[in-house]
C-alpha positions as CSV (number, residue, x, y, z in Angstrom):
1,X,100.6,99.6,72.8
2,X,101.4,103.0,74.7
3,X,100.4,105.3,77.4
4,X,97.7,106.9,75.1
5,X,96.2,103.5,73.7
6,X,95.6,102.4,77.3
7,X,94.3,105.7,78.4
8,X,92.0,105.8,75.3
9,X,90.8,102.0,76.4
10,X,90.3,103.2,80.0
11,X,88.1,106.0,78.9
12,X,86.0,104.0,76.4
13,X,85.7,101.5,80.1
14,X,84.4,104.1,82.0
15,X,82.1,105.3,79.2
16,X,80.7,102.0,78.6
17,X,80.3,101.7,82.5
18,X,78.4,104.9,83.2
19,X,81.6,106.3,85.0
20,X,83.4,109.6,85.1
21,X,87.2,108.9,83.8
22,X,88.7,111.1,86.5
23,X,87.7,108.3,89.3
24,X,90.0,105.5,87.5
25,X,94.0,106.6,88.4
26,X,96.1,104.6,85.6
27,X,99.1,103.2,88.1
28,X,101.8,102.7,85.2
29,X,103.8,99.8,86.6
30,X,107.1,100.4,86.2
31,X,109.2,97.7,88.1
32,X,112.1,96.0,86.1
33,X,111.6,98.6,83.1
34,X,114.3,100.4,81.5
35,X,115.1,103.9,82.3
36,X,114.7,105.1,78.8
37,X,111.1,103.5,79.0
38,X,110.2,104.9,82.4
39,X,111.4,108.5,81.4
40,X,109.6,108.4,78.2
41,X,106.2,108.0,79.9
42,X,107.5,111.1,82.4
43,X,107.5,112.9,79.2
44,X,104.1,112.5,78.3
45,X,103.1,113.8,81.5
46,X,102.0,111.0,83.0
47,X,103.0,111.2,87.3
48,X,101.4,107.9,89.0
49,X,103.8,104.8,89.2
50,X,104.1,101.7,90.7
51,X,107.1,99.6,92.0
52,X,107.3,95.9,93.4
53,X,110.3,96.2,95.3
54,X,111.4,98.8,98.1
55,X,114.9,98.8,96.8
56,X,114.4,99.3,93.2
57,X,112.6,102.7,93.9
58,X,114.6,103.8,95.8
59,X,117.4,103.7,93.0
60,X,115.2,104.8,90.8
61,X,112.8,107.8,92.1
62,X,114.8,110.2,94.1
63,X,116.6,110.9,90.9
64,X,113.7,110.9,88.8
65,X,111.8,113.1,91.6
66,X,115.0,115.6,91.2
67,X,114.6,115.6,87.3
68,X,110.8,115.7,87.1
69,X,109.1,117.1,90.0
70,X,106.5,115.5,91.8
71,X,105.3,111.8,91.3
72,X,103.1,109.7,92.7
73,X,104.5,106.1,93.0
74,X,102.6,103.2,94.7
75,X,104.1,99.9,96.3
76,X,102.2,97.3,94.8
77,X,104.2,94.5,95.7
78,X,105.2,92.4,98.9
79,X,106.1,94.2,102.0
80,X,108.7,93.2,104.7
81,X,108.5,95.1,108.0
82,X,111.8,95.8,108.5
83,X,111.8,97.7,105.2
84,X,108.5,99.6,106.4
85,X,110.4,102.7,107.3
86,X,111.5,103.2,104.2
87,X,108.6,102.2,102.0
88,X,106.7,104.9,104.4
89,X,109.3,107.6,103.3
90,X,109.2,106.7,99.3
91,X,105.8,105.8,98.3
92,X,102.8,107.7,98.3
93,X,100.1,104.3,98.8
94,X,101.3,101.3,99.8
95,X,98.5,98.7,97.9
96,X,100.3,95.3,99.8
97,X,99.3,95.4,103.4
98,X,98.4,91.7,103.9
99,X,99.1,90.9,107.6
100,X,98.7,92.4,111.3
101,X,102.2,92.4,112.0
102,X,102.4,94.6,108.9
103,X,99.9,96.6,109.9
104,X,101.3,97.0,113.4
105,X,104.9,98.2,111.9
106,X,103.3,100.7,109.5
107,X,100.9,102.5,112.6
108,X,104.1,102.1,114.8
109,X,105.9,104.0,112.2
110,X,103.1,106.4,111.3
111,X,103.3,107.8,115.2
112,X,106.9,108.6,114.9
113,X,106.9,110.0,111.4
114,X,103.5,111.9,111.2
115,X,102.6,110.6,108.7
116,X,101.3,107.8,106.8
117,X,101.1,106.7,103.1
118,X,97.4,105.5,101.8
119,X,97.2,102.3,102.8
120,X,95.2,98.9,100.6
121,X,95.1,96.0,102.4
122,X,95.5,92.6,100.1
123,X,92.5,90.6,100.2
124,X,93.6,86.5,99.0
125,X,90.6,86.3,96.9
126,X,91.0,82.8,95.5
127,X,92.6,81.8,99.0
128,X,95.7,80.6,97.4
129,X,97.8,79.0,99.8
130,X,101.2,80.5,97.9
131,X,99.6,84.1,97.9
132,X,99.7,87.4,100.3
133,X,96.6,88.7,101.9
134,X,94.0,88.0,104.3
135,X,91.2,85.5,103.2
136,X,88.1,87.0,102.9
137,X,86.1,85.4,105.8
138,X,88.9,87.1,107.7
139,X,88.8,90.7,105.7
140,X,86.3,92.8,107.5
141,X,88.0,92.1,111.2
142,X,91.3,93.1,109.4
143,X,89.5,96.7,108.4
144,X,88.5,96.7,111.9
145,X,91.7,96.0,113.4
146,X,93.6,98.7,110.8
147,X,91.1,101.3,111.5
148,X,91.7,100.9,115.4
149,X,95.2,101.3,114.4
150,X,94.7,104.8,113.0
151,X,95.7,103.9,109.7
152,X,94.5,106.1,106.5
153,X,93.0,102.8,104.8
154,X,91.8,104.0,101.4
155,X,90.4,100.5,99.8
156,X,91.5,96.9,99.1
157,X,93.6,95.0,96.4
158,X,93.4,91.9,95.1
159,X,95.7,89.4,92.5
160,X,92.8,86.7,91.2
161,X,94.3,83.7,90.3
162,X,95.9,83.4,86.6
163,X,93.4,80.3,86.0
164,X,90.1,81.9,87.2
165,X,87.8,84.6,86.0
166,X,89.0,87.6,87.2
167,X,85.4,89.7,86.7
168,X,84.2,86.9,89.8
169,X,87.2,88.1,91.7
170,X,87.0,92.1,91.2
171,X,83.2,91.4,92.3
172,X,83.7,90.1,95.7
173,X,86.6,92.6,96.0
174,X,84.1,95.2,95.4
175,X,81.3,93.5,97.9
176,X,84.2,93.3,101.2
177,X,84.4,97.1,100.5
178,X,81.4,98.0,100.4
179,X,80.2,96.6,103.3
180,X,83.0,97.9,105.4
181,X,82.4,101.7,103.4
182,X,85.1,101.4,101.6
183,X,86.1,103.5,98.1
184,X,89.5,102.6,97.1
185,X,89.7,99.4,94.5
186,X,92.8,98.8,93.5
187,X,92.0,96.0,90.8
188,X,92.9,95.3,87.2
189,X,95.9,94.9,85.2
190,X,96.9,94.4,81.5
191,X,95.0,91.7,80.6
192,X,91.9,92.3,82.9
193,X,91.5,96.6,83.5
194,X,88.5,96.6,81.3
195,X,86.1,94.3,83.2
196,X,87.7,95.7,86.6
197,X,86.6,99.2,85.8
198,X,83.0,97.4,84.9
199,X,83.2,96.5,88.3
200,X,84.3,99.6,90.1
201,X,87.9,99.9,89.8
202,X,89.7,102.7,90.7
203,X,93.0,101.9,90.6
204,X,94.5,99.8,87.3
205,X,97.7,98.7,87.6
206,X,99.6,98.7,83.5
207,X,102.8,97.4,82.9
208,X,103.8,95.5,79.9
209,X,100.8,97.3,77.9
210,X,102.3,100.5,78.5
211,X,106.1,100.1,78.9
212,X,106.5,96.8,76.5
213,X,108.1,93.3,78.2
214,X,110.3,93.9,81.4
215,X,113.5,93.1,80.9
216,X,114.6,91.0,83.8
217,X,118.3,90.1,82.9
């Protein structure tokens, strides 16, 4: 596959949905990719990215940033506070915020700097004892508690679990925002983007569909 198949697929999605294309934002995950493969979707024109890790962006995107102007990339993956600083100074939305103390850092942070990425908070929505996130009996106090903390929260993310139906997953993502008026879904990945977007996605995260397999040696 490549940039343009998925874009073409997310299109026919939004078409089959009743949805304007321009409210789904293609996050092309980039983690553990190849430079070569990361510049050649730079120069298709493509500017919204997402990383896992703190430290591999910021290897990676200062230079590329230099070379290419602005981009928008997105943490999508786990979080430690004591790298907060700097995932506040690299990344434009930070989709992993899955705890209070996390939460706390990032507002701490936001005071002194002046600013503040857009913030997703991680909802466990098969409450997988091994995953990130706040369950979801626990999700709308968490909104609460980021909201009293001043914090630009745009929407909620979720990972369903490998061995479930993602479609039942992206649905009760999509109820916990609604109820707290939220807009940001940040939902869908290769395998899944299509019935996310059926279910309000606005945020698709695309790795191996767009870049090929990571290469992780």
């Amino acid at each position: 596959m490549s940039l343009s198949d998925i874009t073409t697929r997310i299109d026919a999605a939004c078409q089959a949905a009743g949805r304007d294309p321009a409210s789904v934002h293609l996050i092309a995950v980039s983690k553990l990719q190849p430079l070569d493969r990361v510049t050649a979707v730079l120069d298709e024109g493509h500017r919204l990215f997402g990383e896992n890790r703190v430290q591999e962006a910021d290897g990676k995107w200062p230079d590329l940033r230099k070379q290419y102007g602005s981009v928008d990339v997105h943490l999508i993956g786990p979080l430690q506070s004591n790298k907060a600083r700097q995932a506040m100074q690299l990344f434009q939305a930070i989709h992993s915020v899955d705890r209070p103390k996390l939460a706390n850092a990032i507002a701490r942070l936001a005071q002194e700097l002046g600013t503040c990425p857009d913030i997703f908070l991680q909802i466990n929505t098969g409450e997988e004892p091994q995953k990130a996130g706040v369950l979801p009996t626990e999700a709308d106090a968490f909104v609460a508690e980021c909201r009293d903390l001043d914090l630009p929260v745009q929407g909620l993310m979720c990972i369903p679990p490998v061995d479930e139906e993602p479609s039942l997953h992206f649905a009760l993502l999509a109820k916990i925002a609604e109820r707290n008026g939220l807009t940001g879904l940040s939902m869908g990945m290769s395998g899944d983007f299509e019935r996310a977007i059926a279910l309000g996605a606005t945020h698709v995260r695309v790795g191996s569909a767009i870049f090929g397999d990571r290469v992780t040696g």
